[in-house]
C-alpha positions in Angstrom: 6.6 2.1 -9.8 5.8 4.2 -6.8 8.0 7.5 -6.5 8.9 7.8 -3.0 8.6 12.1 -2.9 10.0 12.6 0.8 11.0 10.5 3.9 9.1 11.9 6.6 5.6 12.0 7.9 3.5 14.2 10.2 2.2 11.1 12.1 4.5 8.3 13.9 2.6 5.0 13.2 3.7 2.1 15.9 3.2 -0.6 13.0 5.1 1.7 10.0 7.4 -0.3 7.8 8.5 2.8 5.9 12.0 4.5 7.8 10.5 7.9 8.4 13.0 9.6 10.6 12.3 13.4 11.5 16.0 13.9 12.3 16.9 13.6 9.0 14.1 14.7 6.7 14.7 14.6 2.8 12.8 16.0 0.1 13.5 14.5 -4.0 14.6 17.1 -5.9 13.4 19.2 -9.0 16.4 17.4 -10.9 15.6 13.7 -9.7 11.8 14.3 -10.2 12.5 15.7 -13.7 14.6 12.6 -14.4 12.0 10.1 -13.1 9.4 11.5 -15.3 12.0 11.5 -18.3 12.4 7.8 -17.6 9.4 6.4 -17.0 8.5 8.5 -20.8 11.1 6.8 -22.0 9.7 3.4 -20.7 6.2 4.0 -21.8 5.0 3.6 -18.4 1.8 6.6 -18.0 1.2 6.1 -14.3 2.3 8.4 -11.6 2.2 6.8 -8.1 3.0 9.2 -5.4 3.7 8.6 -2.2 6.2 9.4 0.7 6.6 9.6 3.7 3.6 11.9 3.8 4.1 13.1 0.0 1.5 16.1 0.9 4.2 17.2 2.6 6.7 17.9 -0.1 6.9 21.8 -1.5 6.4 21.1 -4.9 3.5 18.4 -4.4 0.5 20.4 -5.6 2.5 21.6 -8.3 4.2 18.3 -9.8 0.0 16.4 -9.2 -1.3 19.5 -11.2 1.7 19.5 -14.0 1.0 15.6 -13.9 -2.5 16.4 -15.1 -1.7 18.8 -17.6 0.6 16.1 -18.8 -1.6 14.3 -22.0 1.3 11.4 -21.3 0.1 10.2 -17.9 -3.2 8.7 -17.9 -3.2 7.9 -14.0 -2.2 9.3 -10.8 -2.0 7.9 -8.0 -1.6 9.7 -4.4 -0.6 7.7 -1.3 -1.8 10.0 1.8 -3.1 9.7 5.3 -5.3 12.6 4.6 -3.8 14.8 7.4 -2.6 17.8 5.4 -5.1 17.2 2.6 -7.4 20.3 3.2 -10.2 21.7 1.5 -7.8 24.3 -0.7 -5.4 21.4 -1.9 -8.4 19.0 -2.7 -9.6 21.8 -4.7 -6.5 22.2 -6.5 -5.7 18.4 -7.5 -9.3 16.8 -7.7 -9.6 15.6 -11.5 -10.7 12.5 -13.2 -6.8 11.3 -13.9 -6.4 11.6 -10.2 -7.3 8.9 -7.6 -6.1 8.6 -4.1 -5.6 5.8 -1.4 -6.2 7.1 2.1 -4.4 5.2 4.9 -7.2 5.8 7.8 -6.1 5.0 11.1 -8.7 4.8 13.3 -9.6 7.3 16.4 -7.6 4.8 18.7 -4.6 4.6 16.7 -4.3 8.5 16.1 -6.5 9.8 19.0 -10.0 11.7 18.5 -8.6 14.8 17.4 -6.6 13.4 14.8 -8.9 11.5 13.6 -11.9 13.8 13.2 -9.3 16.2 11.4 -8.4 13.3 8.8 -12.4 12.6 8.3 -13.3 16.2 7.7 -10.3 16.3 4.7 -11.8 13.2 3.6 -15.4 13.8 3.1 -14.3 17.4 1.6 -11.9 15.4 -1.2 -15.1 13.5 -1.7 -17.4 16.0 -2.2 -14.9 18.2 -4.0 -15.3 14.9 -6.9 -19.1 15.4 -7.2 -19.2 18.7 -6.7 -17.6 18.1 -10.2 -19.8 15.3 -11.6 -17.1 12.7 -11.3 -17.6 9.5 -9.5 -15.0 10.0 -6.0 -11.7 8.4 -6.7 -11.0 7.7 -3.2 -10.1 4.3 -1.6 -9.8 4.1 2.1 -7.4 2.2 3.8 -6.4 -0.1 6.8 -3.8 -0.9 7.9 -3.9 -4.0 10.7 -1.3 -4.7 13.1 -2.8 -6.2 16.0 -4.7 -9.4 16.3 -8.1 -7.9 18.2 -7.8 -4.6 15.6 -10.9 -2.2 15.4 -12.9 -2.0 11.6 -16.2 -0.5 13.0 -15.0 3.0 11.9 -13.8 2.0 8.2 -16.8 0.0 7.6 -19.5 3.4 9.0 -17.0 6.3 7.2 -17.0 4.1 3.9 -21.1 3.4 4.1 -21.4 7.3 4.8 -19.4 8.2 1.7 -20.7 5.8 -0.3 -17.4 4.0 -0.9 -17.2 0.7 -2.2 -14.0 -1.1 -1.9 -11.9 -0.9 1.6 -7.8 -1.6 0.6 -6.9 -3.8 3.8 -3.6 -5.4 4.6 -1.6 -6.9 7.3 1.1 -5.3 8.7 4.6 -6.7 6.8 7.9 -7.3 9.0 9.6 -4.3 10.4 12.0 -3.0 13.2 9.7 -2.8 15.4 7.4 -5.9 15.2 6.2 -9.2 13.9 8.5 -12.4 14.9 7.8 -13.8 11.5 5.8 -16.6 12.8 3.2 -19.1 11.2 1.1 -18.5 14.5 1.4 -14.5 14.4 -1.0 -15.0 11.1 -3.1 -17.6 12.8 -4.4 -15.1 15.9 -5.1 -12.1 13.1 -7.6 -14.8 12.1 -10.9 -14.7 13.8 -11.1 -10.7 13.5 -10.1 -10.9 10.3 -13.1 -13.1 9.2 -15.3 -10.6 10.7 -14.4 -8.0 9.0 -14.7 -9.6 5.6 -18.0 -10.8 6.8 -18.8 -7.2 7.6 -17.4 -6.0 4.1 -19.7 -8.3 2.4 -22.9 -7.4 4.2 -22.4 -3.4 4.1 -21.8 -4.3 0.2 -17.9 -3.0 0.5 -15.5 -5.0 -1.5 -12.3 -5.6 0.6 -9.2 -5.8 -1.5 -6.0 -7.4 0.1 -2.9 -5.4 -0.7 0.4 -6.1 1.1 1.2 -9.3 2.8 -1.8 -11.8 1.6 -1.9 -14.0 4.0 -0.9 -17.6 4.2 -4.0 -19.9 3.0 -3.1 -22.7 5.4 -4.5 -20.3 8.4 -8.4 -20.2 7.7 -10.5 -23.3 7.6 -11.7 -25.1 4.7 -15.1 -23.8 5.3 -13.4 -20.0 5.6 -11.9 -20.5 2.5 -15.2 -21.4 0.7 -16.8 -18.3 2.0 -14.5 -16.7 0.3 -14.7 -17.9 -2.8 -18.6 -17.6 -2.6 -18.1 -13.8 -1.8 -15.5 -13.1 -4.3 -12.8 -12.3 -1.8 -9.3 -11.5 -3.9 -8.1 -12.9 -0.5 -8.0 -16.5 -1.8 -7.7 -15.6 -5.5 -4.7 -13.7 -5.3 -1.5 -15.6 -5.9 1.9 -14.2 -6.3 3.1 -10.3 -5.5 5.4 -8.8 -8.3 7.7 -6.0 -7.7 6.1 -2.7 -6.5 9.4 -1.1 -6.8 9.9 2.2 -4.9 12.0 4.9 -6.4 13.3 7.3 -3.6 14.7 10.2 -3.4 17.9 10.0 -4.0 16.7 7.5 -7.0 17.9 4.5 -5.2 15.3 1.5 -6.0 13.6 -0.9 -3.6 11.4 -3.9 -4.7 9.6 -2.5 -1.8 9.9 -0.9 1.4 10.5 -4.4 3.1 13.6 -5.3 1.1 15.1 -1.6 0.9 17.8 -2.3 3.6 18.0 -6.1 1.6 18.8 -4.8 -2.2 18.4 -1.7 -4.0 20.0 -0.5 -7.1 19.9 2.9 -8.7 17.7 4.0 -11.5 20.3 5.1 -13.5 21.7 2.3 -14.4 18.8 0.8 -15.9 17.2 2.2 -19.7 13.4 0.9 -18.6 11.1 0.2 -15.9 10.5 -3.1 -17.4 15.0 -4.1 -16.9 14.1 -3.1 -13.4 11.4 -5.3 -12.6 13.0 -7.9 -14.5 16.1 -7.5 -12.1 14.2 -8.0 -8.9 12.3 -11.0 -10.2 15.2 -12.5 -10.5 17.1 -11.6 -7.5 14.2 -12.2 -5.2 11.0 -13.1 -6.7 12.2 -16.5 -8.6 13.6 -17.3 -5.3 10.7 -17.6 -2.9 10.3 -21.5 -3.5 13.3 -22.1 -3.2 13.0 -20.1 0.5 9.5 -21.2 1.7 8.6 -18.5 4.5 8.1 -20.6 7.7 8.9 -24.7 7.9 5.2 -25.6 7.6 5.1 -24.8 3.9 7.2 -27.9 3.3 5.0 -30.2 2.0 1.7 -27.1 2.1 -0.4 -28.4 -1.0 -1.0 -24.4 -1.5 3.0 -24.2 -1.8 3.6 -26.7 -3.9 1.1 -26.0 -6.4 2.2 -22.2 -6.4 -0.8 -20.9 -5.0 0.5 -19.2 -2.1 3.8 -17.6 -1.2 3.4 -17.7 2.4 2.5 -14.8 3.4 5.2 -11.5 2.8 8.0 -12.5 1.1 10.2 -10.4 4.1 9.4 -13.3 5.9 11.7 -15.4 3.7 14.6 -12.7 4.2 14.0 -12.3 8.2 13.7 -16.2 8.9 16.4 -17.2 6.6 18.4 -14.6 8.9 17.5 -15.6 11.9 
């Protein structure tokens, strides 16, 4: 479960899914924090997953990461950022071998040149601050693509310069602001798409698909060999399970595609594991009963359960439509 620790971010992301608006900024309080932790104790589930918003953003973040690692309960953290506020003091402060982070990096043309070189310099300081320490660097970099003729060149160099090995990609999932929610809007992310993996694979990067795995009916059967032959979790990932995002005012979203489609409230649940039951089958046991876009009628990769078709918001926005 990701804990959701503000709603506001200090960049304004065309492609965002997440409703960051500045007019009406929240933080989650001491007392809904407190209870999260006592919860998830209570569920036996020893993984903080921060994120926001911008959770660097949030006056007690420092404090909750470092009382997280003091904590002999939680055995992971996990910190959601886009690197932006993450200077050289608060890298010092929170670097530790509990704590790994996952840095959304947009790229210079996405966030302009100044923006960008800021993000970089927090970046190769959080790395170095990790073996300045003698611990392999926890840090995962991240892209986020929401346009068919998208730019990688500057993942692929800052990732081969910091010695990184996996890239987290993912398509952008359905939001206000974009995506029809078509069969062909997958189809033209395809050729750039293949070169990037193909560039992955030669820098020796392993790209791992997050959100939104797309449909397997869109690349070629020779694509889809490739691959398999390079190991691509692409085309060996299946089904996504509930994420489940916890915000502030401990409401609970699968994820941040279905929060305006079902959420529920913590409170009335005694473990993590009732909640994820509860959207598995609200929404999850659904989705083949809901195929995504009409060509999936009759897609072998449907019917045998090896695909979902793409996000499952698609099965929410078409049935809509």
């Amino acid at each position: 479960m990701n804990i959701m620790l503000n709603n506001y971010c200090n960049l304004k992301c065309s492609y965002c899914f997440a409703n960051c608006d500045p007019k009406n900024k929240v933080n989650i309080s001491d007392e809904n924090y407190a209870y999260i932790l006592d919860f998830f104790k209570r569920s036996g589930h020893s993984e903080l997953r921060l994120l926001g918003g911008e959770p660097t953003l949030h006056p007690k973040f420092e404090q909750w990461v470092n009382d997280g690692i003091k904590d002999p309960f939680f055995h992971k953290i996990q910190l959601f950022s886009n690197a932006l506020a993450l200077d050289q003091e608060l890298s010092h402060s929170i670097v530790h071998p509990k704590v790994s982070f996952l840095i959304n990096l947009n790229g210079p043309k996405v966030i302009g040149e100044k923006l960008y070189r800021k993000t970089i310099n927090n970046v190769e300081n959080l790395v170095f601050e990790y073996r300045r320490r003698n611990i392999e660097p926890r840090v995962t970099l991240g892209i986020n693509i929401f346009e068919p003729h998208f730019d990688y060149n500057y993942i692929i160099e800052e990732s081969k310069k910091l010695n990184l090995k996996t890239i987290r990609y993912s398509i952008s999932v359905p939001s206000n602001n974009n995506q029809a929610g078509t069969l062909q809007h997958y189809e033209s992310y395809v050729p750039r798409l293949v070169e990037f993996l193909d560039s992955c694979h030669e820098n020796g990067i392993i790209p791992h698909i997050d959100c939104n795995n797309p449909p397997k009916c869109i690349f070629s059967n020779e694509e889809l060999v490739n691959f398999i032959y390079s190991g691509f979790d692409l085309v060996h990932k299946e089904m996504c399970r509930p994420v489940m995002d916890i915000r502030p005012d401990l409401s609970v979203a699968r994820c941040f595609v279905f929060e305006d489609y079902l959420s529920i409230n913590i409170k009335d649940f005694d473990t993590v594991a009732e909640i994820q039951e509860f959207f598995i089958r609200e929404i999850d046991s659904k989705r083949f009963f809901n195929p995504a876009f009409k060509e999936c009628d009759g897609c072998r990769f449907w019917q045998e359960k090896k695909c979902q078709g793409g996000c499952l918001g698609y099965n929410i926005q078409n049935k809509s439509a």
